[in-house]
Rosetta silent file (secondary structure, phi, psi, omega in degrees, C-alpha in Angstrom):
SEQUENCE: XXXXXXXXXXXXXXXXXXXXXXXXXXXXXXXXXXXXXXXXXXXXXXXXXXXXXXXXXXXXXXXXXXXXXXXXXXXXXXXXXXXXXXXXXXXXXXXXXXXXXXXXXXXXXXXXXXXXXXXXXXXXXXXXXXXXXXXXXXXXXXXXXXXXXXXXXXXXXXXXXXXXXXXXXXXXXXXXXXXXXXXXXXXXXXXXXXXXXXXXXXXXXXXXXXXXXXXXXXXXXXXXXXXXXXXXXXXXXXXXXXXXXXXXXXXXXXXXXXXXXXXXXXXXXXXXXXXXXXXXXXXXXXXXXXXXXXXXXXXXXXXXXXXXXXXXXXXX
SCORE:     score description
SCORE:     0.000 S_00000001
   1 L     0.000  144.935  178.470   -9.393   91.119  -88.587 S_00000001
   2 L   -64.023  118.391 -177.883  -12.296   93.318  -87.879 S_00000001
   3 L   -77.720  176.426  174.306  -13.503   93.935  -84.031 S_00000001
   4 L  -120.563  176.043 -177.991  -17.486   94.140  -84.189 S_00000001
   5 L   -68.364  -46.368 -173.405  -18.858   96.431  -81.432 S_00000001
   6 L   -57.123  120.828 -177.577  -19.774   93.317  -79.216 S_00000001
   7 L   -40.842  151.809  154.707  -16.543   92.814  -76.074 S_00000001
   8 L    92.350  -43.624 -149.350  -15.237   89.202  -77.203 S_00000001
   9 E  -112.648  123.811  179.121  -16.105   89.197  -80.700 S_00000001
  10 E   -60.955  -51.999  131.755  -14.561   89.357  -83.921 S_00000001
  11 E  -143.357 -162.207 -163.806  -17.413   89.624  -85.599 S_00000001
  12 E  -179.225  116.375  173.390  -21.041   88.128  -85.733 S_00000001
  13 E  -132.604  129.262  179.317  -23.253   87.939  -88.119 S_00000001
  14 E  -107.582  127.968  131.255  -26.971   86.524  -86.924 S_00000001
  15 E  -105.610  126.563 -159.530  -29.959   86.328  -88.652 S_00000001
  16 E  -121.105  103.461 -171.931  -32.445   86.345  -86.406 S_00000001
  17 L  -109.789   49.131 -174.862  -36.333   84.960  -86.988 S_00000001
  18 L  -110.568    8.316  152.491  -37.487   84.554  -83.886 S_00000001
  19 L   -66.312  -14.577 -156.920  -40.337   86.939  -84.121 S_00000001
  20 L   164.634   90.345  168.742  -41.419   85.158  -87.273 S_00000001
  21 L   -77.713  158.857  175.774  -39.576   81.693  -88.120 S_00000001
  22 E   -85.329  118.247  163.283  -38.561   80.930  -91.635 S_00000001
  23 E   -74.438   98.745  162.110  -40.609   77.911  -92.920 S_00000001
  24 E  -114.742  121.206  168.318  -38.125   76.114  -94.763 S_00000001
  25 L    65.850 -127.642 -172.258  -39.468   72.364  -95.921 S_00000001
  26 L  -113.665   32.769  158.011  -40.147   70.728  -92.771 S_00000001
  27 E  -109.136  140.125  154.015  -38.073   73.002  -90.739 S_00000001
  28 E  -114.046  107.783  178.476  -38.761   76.316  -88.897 S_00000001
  29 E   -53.454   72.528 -164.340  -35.930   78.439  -89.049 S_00000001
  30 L   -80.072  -14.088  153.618  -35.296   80.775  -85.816 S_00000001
  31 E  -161.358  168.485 -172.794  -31.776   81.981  -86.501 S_00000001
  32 E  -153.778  166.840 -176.558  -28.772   81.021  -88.449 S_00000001
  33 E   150.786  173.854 -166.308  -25.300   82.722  -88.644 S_00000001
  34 E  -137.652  121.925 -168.070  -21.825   82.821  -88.177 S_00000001
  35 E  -135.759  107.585  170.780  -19.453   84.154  -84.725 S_00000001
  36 E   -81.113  121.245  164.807  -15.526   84.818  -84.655 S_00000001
  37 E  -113.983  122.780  170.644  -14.372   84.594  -80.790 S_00000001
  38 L   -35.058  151.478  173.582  -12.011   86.273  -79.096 S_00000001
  39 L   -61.365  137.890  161.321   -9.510   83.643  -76.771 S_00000001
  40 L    63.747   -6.422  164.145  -11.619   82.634  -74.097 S_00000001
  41 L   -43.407  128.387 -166.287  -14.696   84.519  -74.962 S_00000001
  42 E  -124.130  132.705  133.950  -17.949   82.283  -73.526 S_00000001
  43 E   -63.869  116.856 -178.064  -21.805   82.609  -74.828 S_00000001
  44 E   -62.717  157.773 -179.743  -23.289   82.144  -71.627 S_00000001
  45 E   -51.869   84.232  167.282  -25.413   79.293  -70.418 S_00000001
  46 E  -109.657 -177.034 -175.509  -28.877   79.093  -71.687 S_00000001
  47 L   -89.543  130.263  171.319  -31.611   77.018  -72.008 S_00000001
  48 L   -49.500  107.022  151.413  -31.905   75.029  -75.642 S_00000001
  49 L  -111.200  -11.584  172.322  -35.512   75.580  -76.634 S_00000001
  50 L   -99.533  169.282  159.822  -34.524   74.991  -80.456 S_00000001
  51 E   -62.475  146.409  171.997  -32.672   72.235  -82.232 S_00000001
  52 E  -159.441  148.228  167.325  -29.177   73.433  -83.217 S_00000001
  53 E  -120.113  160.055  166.076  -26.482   72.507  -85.351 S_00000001
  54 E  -130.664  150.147  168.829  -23.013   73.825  -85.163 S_00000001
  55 E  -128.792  141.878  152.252  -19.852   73.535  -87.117 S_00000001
  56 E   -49.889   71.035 -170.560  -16.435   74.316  -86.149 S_00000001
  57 E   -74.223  -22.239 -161.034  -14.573   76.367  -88.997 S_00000001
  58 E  -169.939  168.095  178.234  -11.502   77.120  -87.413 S_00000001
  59 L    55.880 -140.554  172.436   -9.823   77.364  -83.982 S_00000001
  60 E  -167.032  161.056  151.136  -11.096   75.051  -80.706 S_00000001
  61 E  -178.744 -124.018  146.150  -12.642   75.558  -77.689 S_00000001
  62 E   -99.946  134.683  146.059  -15.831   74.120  -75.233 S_00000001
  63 E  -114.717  143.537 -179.641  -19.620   73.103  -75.398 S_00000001
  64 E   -84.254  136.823  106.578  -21.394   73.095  -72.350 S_00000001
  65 E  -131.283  118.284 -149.298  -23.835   70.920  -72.024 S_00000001
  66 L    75.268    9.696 -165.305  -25.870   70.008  -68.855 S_00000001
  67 L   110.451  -30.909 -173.160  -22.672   71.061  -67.310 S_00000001
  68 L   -81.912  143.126 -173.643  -20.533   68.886  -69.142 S_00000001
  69 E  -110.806  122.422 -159.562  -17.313   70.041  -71.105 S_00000001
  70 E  -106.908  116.039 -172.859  -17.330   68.848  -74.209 S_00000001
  71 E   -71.776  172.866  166.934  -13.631   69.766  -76.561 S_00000001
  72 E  -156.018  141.333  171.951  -14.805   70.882  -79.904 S_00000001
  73 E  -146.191 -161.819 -146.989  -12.133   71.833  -82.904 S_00000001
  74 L   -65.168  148.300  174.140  -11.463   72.790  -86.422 S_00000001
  75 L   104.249  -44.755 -177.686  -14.199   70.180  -88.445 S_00000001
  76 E   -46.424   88.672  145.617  -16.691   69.276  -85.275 S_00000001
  77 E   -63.707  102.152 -173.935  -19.892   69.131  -86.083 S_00000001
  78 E  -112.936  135.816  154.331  -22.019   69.561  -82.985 S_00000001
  79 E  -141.952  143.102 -158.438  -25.524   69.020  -82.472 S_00000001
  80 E   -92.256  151.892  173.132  -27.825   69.844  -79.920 S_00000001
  81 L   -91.249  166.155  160.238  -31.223   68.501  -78.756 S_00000001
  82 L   -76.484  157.076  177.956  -34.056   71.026  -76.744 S_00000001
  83 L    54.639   25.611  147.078  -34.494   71.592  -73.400 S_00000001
  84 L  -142.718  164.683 -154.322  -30.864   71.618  -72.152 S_00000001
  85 L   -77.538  159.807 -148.702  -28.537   73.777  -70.909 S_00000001
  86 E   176.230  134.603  172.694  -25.584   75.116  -73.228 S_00000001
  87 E  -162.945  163.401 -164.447  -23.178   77.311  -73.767 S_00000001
  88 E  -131.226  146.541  170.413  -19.803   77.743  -75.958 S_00000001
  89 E  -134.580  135.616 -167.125  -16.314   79.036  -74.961 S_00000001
  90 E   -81.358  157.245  166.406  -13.590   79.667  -77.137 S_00000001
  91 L   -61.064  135.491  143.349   -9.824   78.316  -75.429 S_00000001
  92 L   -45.550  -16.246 -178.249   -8.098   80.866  -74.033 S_00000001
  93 L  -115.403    6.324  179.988   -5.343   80.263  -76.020 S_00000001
  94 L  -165.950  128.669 -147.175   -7.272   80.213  -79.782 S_00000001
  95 L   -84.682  113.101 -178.262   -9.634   82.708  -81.859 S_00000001
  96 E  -105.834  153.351 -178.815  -12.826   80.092  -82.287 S_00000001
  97 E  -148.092  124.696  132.850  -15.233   80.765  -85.715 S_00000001
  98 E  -143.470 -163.720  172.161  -17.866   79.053  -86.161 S_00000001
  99 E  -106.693  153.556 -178.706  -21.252   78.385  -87.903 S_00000001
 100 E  -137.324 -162.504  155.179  -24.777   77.509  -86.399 S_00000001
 101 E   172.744  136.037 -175.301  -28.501   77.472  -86.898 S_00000001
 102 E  -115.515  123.517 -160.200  -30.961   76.923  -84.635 S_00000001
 103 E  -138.722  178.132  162.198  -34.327   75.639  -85.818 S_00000001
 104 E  -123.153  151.348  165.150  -37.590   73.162  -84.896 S_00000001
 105 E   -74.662  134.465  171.040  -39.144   70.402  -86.696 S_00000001
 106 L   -81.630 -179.399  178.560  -42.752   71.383  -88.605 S_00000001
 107 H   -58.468  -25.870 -175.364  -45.885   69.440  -89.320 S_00000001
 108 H  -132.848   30.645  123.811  -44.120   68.174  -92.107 S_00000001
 109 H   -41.624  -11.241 -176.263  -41.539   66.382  -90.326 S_00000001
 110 L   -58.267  -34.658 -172.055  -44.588   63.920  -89.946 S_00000001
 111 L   -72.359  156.409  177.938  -43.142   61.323  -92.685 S_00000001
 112 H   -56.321  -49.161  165.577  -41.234   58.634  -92.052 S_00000001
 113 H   -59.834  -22.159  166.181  -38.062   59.558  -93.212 S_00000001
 114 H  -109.580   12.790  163.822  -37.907   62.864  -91.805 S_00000001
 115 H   -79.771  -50.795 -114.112  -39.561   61.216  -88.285 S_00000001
 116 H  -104.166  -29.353  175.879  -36.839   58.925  -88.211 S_00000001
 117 H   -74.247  -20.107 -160.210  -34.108   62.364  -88.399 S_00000001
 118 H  -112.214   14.062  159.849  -36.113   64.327  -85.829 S_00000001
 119 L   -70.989  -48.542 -125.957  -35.587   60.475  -83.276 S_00000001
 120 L  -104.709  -25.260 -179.238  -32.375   60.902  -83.944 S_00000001
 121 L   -84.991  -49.183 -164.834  -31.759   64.806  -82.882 S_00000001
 122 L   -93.791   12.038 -173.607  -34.198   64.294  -79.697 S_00000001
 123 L   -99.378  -27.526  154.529  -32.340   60.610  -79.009 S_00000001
 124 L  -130.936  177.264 -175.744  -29.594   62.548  -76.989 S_00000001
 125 L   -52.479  -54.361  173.104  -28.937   65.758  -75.046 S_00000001
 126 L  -118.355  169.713  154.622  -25.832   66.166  -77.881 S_00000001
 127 L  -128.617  112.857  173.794  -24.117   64.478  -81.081 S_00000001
 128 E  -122.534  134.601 -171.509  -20.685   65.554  -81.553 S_00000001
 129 E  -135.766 -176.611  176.073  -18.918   64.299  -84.896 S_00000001
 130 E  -134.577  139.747  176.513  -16.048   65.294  -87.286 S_00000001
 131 L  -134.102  153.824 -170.294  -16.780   66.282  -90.818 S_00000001
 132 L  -116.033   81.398  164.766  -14.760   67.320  -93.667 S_00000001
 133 L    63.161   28.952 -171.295  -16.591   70.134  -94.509 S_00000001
 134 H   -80.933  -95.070  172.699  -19.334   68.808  -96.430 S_00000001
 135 H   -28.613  -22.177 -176.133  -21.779   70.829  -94.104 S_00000001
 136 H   -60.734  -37.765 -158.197  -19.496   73.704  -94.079 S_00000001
 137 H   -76.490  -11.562 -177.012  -20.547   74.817  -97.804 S_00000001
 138 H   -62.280  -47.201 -168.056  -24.403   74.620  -97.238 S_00000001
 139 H   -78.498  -24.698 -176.185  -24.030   77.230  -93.877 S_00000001
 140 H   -73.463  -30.981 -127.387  -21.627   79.308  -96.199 S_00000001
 141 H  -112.994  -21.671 -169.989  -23.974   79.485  -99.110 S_00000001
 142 H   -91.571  -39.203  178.677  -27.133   79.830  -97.171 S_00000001
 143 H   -82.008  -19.696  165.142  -25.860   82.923  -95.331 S_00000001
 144 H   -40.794  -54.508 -156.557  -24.363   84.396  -98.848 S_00000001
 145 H   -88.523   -9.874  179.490  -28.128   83.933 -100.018 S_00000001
 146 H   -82.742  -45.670 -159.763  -29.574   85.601  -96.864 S_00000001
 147 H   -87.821  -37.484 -171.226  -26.839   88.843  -97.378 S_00000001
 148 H   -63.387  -60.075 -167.188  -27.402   88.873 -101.289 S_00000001
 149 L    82.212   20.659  175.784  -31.032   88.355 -101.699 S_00000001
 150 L   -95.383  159.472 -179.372  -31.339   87.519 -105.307 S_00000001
 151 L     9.788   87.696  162.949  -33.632   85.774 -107.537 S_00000001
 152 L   104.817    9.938 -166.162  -34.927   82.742 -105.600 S_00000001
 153 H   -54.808  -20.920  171.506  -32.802   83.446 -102.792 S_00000001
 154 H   -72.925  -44.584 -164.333  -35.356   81.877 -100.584 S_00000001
 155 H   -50.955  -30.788 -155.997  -36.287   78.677 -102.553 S_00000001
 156 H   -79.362  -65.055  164.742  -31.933   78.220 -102.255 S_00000001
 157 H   -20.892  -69.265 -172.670  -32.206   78.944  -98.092 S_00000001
 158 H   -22.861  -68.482 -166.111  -34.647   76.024  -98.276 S_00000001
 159 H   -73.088  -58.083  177.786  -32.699   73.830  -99.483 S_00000001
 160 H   -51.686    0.115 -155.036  -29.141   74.621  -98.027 S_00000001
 161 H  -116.352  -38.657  168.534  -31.152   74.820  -94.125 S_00000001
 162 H   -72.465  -12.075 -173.497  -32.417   70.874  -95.050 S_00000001
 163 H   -64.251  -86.969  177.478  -28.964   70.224  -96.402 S_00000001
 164 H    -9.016  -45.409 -171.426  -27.639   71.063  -93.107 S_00000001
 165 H   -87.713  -41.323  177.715  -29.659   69.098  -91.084 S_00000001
 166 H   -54.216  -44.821  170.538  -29.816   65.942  -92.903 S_00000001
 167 H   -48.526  -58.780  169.657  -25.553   66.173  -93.428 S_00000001
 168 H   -75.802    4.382  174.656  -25.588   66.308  -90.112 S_00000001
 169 H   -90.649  -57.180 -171.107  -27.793   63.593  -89.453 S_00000001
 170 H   -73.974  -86.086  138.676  -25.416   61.722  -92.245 S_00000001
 171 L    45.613  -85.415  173.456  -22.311   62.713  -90.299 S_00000001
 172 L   -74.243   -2.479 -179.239  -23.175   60.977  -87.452 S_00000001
 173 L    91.134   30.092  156.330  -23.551   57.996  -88.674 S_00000001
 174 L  -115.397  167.534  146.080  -27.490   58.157  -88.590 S_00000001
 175 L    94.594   34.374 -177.356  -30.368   58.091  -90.963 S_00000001
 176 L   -75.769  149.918 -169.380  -29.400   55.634  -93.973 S_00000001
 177 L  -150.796  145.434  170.432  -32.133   54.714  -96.133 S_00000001
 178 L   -99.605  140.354  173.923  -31.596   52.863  -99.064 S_00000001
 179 L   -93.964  170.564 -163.149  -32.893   54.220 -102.513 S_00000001
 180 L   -79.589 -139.865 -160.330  -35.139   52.104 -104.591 S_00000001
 181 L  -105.167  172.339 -164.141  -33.698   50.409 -107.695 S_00000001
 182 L  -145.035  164.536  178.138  -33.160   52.746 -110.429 S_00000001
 183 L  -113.925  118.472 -172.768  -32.692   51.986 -114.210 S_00000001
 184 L  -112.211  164.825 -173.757  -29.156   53.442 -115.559 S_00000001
 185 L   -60.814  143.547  173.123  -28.412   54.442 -118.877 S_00000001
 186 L   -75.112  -30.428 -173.608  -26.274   51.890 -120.866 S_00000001
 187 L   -92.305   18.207  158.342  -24.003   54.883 -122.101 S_00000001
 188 L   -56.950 -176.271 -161.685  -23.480   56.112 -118.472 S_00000001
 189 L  -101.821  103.688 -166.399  -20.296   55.998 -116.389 S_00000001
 190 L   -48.571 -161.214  178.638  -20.323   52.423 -115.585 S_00000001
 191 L  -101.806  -36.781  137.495  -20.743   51.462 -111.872 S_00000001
 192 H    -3.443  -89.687  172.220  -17.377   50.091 -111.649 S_00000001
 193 H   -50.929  -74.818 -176.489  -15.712   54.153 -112.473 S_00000001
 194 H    -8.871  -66.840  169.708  -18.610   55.259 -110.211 S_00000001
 195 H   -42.271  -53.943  164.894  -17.120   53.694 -107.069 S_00000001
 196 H   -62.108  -35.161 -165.144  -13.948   55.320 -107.452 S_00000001
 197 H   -69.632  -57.636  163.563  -15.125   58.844 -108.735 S_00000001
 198 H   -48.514  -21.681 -169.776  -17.067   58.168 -104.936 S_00000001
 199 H   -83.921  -40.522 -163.270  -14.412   57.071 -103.207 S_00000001
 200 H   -86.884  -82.634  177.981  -12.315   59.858 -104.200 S_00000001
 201 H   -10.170  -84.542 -131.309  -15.137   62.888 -103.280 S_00000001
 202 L   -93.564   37.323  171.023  -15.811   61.545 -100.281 S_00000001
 203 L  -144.320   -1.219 -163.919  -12.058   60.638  -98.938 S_00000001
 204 L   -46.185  -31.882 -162.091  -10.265   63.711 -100.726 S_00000001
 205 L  -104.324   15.582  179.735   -8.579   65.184  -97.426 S_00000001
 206 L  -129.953   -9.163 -154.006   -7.257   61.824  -96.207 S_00000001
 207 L   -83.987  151.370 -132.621   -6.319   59.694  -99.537 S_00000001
 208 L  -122.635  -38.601  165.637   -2.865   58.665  -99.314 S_00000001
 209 L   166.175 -153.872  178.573   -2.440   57.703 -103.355 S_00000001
 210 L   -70.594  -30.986 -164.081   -3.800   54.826 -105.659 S_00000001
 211 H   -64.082  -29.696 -179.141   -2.598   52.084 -103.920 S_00000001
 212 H   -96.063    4.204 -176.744   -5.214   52.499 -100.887 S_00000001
 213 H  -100.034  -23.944  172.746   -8.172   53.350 -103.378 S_00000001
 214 H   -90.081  -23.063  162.745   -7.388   50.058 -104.726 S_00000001
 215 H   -71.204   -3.555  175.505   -6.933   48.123 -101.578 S_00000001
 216 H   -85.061  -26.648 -168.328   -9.740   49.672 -100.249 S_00000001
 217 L  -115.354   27.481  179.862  -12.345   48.654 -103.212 S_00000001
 218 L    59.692   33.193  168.006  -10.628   45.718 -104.051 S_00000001
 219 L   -92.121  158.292  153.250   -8.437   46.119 -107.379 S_00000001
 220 L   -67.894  116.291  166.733   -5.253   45.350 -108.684 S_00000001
 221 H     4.685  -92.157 -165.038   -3.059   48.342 -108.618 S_00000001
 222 H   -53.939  -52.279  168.667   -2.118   48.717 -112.195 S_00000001
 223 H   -38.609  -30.917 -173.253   -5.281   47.396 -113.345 S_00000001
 224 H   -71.285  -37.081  172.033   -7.510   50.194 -111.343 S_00000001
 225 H   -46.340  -57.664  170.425   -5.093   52.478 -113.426 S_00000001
 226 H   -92.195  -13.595  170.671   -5.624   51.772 -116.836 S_00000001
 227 H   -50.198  -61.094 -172.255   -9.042   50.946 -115.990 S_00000001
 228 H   -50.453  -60.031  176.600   -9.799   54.331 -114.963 S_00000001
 229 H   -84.656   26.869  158.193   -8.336   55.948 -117.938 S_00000001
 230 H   -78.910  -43.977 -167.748   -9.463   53.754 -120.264 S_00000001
 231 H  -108.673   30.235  161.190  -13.042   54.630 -119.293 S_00000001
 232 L  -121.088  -40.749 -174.587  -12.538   58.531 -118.421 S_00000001
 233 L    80.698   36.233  172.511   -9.780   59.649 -120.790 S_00000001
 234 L  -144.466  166.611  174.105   -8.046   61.220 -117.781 S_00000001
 235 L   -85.727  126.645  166.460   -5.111   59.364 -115.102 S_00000001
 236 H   -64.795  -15.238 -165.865   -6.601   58.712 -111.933 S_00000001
 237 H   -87.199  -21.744  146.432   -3.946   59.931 -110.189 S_00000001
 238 H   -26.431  -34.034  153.002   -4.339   63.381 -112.329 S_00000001
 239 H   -68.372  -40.747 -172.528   -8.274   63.217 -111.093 S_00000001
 240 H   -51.249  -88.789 -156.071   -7.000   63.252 -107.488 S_00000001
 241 H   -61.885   -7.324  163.969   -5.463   66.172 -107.895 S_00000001
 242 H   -66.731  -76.069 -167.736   -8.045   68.050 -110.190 S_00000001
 243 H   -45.024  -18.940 -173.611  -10.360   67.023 -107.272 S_00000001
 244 H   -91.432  -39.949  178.424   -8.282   68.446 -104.505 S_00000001
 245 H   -52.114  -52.880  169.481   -7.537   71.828 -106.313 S_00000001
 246 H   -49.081  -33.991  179.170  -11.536   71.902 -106.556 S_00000001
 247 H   -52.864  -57.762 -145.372  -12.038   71.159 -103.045 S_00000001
 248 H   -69.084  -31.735 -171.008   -9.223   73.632 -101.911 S_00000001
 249 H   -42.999  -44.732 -170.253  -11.342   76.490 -105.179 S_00000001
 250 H   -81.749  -14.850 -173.162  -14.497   76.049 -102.360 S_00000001
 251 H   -76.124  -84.576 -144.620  -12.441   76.368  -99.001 S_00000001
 252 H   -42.090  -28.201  163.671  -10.510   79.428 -100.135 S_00000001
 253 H   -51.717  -67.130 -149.046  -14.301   80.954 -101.810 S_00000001
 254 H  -112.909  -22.420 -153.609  -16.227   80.133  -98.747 S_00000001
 255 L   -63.473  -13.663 -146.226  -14.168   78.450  -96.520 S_00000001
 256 L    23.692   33.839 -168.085  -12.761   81.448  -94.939 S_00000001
 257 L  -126.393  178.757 -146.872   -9.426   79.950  -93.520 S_00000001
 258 L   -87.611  166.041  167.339   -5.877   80.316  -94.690 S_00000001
 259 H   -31.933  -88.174 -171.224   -3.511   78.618  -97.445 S_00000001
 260 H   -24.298  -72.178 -176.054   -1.464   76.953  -94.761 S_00000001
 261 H   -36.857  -28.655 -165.224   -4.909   75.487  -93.240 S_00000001
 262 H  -110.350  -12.750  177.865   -5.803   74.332  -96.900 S_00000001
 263 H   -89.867  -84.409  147.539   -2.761   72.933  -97.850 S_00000001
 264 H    20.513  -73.030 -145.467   -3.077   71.005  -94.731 S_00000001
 265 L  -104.755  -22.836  170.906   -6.009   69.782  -94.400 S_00000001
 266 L  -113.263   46.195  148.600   -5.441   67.975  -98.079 S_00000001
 267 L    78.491   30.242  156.031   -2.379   66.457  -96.873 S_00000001
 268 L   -49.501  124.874  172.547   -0.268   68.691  -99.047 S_00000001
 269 L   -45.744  -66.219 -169.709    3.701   68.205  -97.381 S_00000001
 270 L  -121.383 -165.534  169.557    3.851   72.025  -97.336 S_00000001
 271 H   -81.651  -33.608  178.524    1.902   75.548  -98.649 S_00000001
 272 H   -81.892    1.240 -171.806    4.475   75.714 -101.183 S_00000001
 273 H   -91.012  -73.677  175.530    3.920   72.027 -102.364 S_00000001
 274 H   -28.370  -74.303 -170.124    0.175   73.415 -102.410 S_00000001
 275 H   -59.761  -27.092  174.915    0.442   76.638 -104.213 S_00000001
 276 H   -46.879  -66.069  154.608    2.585   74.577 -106.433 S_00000001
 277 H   -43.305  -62.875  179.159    0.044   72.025 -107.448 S_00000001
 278 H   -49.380  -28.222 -179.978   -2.680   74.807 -107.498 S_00000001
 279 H   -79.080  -47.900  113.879   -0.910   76.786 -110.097 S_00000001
 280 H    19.521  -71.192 -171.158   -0.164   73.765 -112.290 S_00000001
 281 H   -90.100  -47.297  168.370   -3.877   73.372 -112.506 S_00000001
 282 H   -98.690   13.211  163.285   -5.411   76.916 -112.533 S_00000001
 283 L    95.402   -4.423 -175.867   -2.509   78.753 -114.272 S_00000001
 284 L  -150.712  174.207 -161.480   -2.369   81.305 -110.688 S_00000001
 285 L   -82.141 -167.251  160.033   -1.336   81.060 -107.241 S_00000001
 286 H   -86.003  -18.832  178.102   -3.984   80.633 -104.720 S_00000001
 287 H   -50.893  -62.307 -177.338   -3.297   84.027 -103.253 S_00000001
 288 H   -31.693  -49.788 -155.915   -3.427   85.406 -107.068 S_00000001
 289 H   -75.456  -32.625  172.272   -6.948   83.140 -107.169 S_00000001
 290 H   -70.159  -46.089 -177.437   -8.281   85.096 -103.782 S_00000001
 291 H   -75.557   -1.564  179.005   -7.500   88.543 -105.482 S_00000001
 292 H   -68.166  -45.258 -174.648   -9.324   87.473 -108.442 S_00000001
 293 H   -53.768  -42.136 -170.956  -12.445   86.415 -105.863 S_00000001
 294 L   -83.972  -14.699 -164.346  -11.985   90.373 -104.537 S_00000001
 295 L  -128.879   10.054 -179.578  -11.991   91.910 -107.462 S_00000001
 296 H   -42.222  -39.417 -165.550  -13.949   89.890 -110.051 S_00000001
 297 H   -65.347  -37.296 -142.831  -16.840   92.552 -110.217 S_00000001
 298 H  -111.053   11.154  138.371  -14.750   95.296 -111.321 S_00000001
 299 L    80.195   32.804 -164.148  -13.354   92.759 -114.743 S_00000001
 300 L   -83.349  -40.947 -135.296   -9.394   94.098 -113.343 S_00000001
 301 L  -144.914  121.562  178.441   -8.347   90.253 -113.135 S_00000001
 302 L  -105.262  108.935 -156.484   -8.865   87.415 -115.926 S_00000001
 303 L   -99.640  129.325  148.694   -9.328   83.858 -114.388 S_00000001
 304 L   -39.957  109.634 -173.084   -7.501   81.199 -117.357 S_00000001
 305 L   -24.010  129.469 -177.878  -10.621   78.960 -119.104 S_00000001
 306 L   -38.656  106.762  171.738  -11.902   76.399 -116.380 S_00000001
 307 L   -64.088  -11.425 -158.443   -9.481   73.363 -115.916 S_00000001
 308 L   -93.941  -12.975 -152.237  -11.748   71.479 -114.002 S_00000001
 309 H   -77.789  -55.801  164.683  -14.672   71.651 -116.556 S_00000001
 310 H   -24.706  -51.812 -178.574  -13.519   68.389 -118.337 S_00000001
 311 H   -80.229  -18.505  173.395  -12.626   66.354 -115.311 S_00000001
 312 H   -68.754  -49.202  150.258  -16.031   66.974 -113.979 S_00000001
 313 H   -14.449  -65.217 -172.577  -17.287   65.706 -117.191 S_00000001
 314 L   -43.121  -15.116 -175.518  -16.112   62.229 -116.060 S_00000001
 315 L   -85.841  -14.968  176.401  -19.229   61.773 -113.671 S_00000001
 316 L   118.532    0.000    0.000  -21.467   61.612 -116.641 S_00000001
């Protein structure tokens, strides 16, 4: 890994508006960015004058805040309120990377639904949660769109900088709203499949097989089984794993953390278990799938026709 000039630091890369915040939505953006720390490396104590969220990509270490030491590790989602003091230290013992952005609510934070997220940021000094990376891909994608600069790259910022806040707002277990009633199609994906297709997304790094997706939504085993492929054309447990291989396609793109870590975190026994499965679905290892990622521009390396594009189908 690359030192940067700055002692402590792996690298660091800040974008920095605080001469002139970015008006995204009902946010003003004063910086956003991403900082690899050296063991034991500390951003010193200052005073909060912005809102800030942070996520934990890798490693562990401390948040300060008001004095208090707070652990934070691979997943955390932290977020801070204004006007107290803070500061982050990686463990002595572990290289911490993560992502942040620090912003204020605008005039048109004024509505109720985006009052009731800026109660909830200002209701304490901190919020610390654990997320499985659902926030991670907005802060990758938003700083991509910051470095690229192409076509619409702001209108994208926009959106990924409200993503952020709201996710994290979601996260913590605040800021549910119900939507109003909606009219669905009759040849849609009944609501029934729906539940499960949901179920799956949003549990992918913990789900254990079929047996808990049916005691958790209340099916018979077998039944949940042929249900599902009756009305998908695919085996749920064959979705699982198209869904995890997709999951692990966005860590290793954006994620910036290792096989082992990715294997891991979706309850793979081992990396070779992993790369196993992963090949199975996209025809290469994952290493094979990262030099493809490096070298895409220059047409060296031929990715096998999208496996995933089918099962993706199934939402409808």
């Amino acid at each position: 890994m690359k030192r940067s000039d700055a002692l402590g630091k792996y690298f660091h890369f800040d974008n920095d508006f605080w001469a002139r915040p970015l008006k995204c939505g009902f946010l003003d953006i004063y910086q956003i960015g991403e900082l690899c720390c050296e063991p034991g490396f500390k951003v010193e104590e200052h005073e909060q004058s912005v809102y800030e969220v942070t996520y934990v990509i890798s490693g562990c270490g401390y948040s300060y805040v008001n004095g208090d030491k707070i652990k934070i590790t691979e997943g955390d989602v932290m977020v801070n309120s204004v006007n107290h003091r803070h500061a982050i230290e990686a463990d002595k013992s572990s290289i911490l990377r993560y992502t942040y952005m620090g912003f204020r609510f605008n005039g048109e934070a004024r509505t109720d639904d985006i009052s009731r997220i800026k109660d909830f940021y200002d209701s304490a000094p901190y919020h610390l949660a654990k997320d499985k990376n659902d926030i991670l891909y907005p802060f990758m994608h938003c700083i991509d769109e910051l470095y690229s600069n192409r076509a619409n790259s702001f209108h994208m910022i926009r959106s990924y900088c409200e993503q952020i806040v709201i996710l994290a707002t979601r996260v913590s277990g605040a800021g549910y709203q119900k939507l109003p009633d909606r009219s669905i199609y009759p040849g849609a994906v009944n609501s029934a499949v729906y539940s499960v297709i949901r179920y799956v997304e949003d549990n992918i790094f913990d789900i254990k097989g079929i047996q808990e997706i049916a005691d958790t939504l209340g099916y018979n085993y077998t039944y949940l089984s042929h249900f599902f492929k009756d009305k998908t054309g695919i085996t749920l447990q064959k979705y699982i794993s198209y869904k995890k291989i997709e999951r692990a396609l966005q860590l290793l793109k954006y994620g910036g953390i290792s096989v082992t870590q990715i294997s891991s975190q979706l309850g793979y026994e081992s990396p070779q278990s992993f790369s196993k499965a992963f090949r199975r679905v996209m025809g290469v290892s994952p290493t094979q799938y990262l030099e493809y990622e490096r070298t895409k521009e220059d047409g060296d390396f031929h990715m096998p026709p999208d496996p995933l594009y089918n099962v993706n189908k199934v939402r409808g």
